[in-house]
GULODO-566231 format. One record per residue (C-alpha): x, y, z; residue in three letters. Coordinates in pm, 1 decimal. Example, Ala and Ser with C-alpha at 12.3 -4.5 7.8 and 13.67 -1.06 7.14 Angstrom:
+----------+----------+----------+------+
!       px !       py !       pz ! voza !
+----------+----------+----------+------+
!   1230.0 !   -450.0 !    780.0 !  ALA !
!   1367.0 !   -106.0 !    714.0 !  SER !
+----------+----------+----------+------+
This chain:
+----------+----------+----------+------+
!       px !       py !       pz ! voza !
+----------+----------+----------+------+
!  11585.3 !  10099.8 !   8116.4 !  UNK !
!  11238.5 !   9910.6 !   8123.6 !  UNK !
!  11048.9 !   9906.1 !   8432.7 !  UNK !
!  10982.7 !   9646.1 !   8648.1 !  UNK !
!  10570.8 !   9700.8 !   8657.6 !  UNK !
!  10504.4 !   9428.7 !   8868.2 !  UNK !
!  10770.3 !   9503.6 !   9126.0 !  UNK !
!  10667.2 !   9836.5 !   9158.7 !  UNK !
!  10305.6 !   9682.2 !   9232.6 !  UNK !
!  10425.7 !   9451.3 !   9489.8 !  UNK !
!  10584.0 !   9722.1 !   9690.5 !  UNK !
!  10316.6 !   9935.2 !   9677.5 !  UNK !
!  10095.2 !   9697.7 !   9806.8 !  UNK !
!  10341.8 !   9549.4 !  10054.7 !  UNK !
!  10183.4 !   9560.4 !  10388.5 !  UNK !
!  10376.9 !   9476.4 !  10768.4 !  UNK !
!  10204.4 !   9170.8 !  10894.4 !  UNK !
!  10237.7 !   9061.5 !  11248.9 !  UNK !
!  10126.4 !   8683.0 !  11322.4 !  UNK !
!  10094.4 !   8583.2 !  11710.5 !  UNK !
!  10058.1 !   8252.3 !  11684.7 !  UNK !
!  10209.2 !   7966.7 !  11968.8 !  UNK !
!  10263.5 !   7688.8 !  11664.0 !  UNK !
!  10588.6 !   7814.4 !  11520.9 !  UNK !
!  10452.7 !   7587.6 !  11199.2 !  UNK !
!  10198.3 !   7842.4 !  11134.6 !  UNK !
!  10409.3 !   8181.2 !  11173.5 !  UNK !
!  10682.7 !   8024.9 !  10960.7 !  UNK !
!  10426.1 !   7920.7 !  10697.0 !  UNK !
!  10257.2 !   8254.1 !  10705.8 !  UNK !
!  10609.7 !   8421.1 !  10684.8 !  UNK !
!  10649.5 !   8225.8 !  10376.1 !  UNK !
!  10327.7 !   8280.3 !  10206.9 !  UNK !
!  10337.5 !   8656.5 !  10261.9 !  UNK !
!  10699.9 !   8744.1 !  10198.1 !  UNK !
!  10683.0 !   8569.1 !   9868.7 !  UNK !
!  10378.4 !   8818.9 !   9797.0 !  UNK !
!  10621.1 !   9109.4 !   9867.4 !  UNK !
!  10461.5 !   9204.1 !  10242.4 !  UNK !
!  10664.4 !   9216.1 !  10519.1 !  UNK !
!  10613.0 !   8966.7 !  10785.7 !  UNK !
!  10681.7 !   8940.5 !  11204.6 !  UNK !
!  10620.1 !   8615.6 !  11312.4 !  UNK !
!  10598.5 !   8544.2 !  11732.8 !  UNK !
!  10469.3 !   8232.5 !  11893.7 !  UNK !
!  10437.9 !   8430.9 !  12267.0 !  UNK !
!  10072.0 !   8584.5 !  12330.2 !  UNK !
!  10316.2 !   8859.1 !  12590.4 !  UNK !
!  10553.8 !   8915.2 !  12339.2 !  UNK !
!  10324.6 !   9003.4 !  12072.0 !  UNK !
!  10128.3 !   9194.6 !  12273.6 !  UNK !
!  10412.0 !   9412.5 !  12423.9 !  UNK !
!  10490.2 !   9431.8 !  12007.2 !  UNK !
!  10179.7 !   9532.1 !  11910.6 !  UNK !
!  10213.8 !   9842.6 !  12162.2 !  UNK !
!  10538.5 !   9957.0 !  12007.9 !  UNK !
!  10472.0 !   9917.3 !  11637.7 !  UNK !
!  10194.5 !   9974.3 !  11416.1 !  UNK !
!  10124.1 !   9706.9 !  11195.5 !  UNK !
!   9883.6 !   9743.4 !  10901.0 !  UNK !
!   9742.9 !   9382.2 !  10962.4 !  UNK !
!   9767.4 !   9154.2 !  11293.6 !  UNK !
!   9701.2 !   8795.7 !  11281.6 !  UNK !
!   9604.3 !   8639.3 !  11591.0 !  UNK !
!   9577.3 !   8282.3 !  11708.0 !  UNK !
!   9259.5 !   8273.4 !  12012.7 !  UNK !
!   9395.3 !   7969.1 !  12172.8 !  UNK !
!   9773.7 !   8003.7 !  12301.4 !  UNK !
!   9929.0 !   7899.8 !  12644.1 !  UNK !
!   9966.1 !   8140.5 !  12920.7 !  UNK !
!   9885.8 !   8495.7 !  12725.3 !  UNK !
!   9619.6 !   8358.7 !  12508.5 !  UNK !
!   9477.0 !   8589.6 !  12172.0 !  UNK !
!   9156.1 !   8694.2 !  12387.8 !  UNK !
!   9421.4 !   8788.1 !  12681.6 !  UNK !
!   9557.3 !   9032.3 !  12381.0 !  UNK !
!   9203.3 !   9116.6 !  12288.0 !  UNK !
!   9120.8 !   9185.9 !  12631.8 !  UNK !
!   9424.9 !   9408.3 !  12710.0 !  UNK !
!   9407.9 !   9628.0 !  12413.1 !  UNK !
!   9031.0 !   9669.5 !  12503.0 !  UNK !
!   9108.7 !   9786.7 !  12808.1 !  UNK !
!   9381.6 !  10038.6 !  12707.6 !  UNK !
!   9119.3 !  10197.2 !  12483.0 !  UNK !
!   9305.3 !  10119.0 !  12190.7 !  UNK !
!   9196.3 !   9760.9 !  12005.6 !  UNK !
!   8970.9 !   9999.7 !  11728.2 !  UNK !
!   9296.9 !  10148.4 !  11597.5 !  UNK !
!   9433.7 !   9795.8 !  11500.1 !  UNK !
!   9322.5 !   9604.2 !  11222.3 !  UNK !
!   9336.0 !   9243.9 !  11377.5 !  UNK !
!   9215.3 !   8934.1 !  11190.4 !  UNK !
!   9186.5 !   8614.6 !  11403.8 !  UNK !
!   9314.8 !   8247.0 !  11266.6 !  UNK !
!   9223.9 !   8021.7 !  11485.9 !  UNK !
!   9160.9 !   7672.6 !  11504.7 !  UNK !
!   8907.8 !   7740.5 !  11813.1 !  UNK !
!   8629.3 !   7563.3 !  11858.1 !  UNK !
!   8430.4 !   7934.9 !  11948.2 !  UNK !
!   8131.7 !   7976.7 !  11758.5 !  UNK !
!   8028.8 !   8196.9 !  11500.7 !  UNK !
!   7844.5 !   8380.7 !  11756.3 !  UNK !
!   8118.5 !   8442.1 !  11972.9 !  UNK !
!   8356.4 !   8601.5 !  11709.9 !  UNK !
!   8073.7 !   8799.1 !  11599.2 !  UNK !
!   8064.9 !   8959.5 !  11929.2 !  UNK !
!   8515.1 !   8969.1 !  11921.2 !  UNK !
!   8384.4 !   9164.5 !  11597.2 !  UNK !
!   8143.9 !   9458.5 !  11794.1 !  UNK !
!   8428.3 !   9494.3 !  12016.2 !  UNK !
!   8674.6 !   9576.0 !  11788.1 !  UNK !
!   8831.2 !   9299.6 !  11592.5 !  UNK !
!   8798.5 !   9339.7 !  11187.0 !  UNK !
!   8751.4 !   8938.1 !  11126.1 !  UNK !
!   8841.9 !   8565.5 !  11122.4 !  UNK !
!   8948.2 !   8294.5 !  10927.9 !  UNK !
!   8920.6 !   7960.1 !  11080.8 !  UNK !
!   9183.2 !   7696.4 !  11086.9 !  UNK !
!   9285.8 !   7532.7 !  10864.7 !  UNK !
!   9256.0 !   7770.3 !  10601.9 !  UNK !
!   9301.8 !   7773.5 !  10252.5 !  UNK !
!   9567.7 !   7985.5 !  10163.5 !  UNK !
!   9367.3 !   8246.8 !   9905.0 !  UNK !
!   9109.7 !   8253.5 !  10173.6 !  UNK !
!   9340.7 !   8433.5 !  10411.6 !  UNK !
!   9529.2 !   8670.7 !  10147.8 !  UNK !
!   9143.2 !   8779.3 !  10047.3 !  UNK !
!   9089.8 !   8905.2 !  10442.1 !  UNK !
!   9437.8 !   9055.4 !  10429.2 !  UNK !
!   9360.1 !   9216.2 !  10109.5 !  UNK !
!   9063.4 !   9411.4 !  10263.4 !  UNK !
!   9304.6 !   9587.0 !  10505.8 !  UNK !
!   9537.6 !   9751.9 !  10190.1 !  UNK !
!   9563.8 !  10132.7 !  10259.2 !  UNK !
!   9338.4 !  10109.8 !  10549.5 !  UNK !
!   9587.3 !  10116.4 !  10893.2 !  UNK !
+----------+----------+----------+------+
């Protein structure tokens, strides 16, 4: 029986995304792009719901939008931050925010691992998610 090679590489490297995102375009898309590379993928368009989420589940990488309604990414930021726990997750923003480079730098000393800015080309992205394999 031969052996699938590449299979065996996908799940290896198969990682469990979480996207918080309030444009249910963008977590289907991303659910799309990243099951089809083998990782498996929560999307949720509620800034609450993810957060409650990211609690209860450790994912290897979380993708978070800055500007959503009501709980918004920096509200999640915020939060974790003040549990004492936003260094132990490996959170890459994608946003379409107008904050400057400055500003995420500082998101960055406080305990996020990146950004990609909106919209983003698609190997862009997968090259920051890349940098979290075997790392959570």
């Amino acid at each position: 029986m031969r052996k699938n090679i590449f299979a065996e590489q996908l799940l290896e490297d198969a990682m469990n995304i979480l996207g918080v995102d309030d444009n249910k375009t963008i977590t289907e898309f991303l659910e799309t792009v990243l099951t089809s590379r083998g990782h498996k993928f929560t999307g949720i368009n509620d800034g609450k719901k993810g957060l409650e989420l990211i609690k209860q589940i450790k994912f290897d990488v979380i993708l978070l939008d800055i500007g959503m309604p009501y709980f918004s990414g920096l509200d999640i930021i915020e939060e974790l931050s003040t549990l004492g726990i936003l260094h132990k997750h490996n959170i890459l923003l994608v946003t379409a925010s107008s904050m400057d480079d400055e500003m995420l730098s500082k998101l960055v000393k406080k305990g996020i691992k990146g950004w990609v800015r909106k919209p983003f080309q698609v190997d862009v992205l997968l090259e920051e998610i890349k940098k979290f394999e075997n790392k959570s």
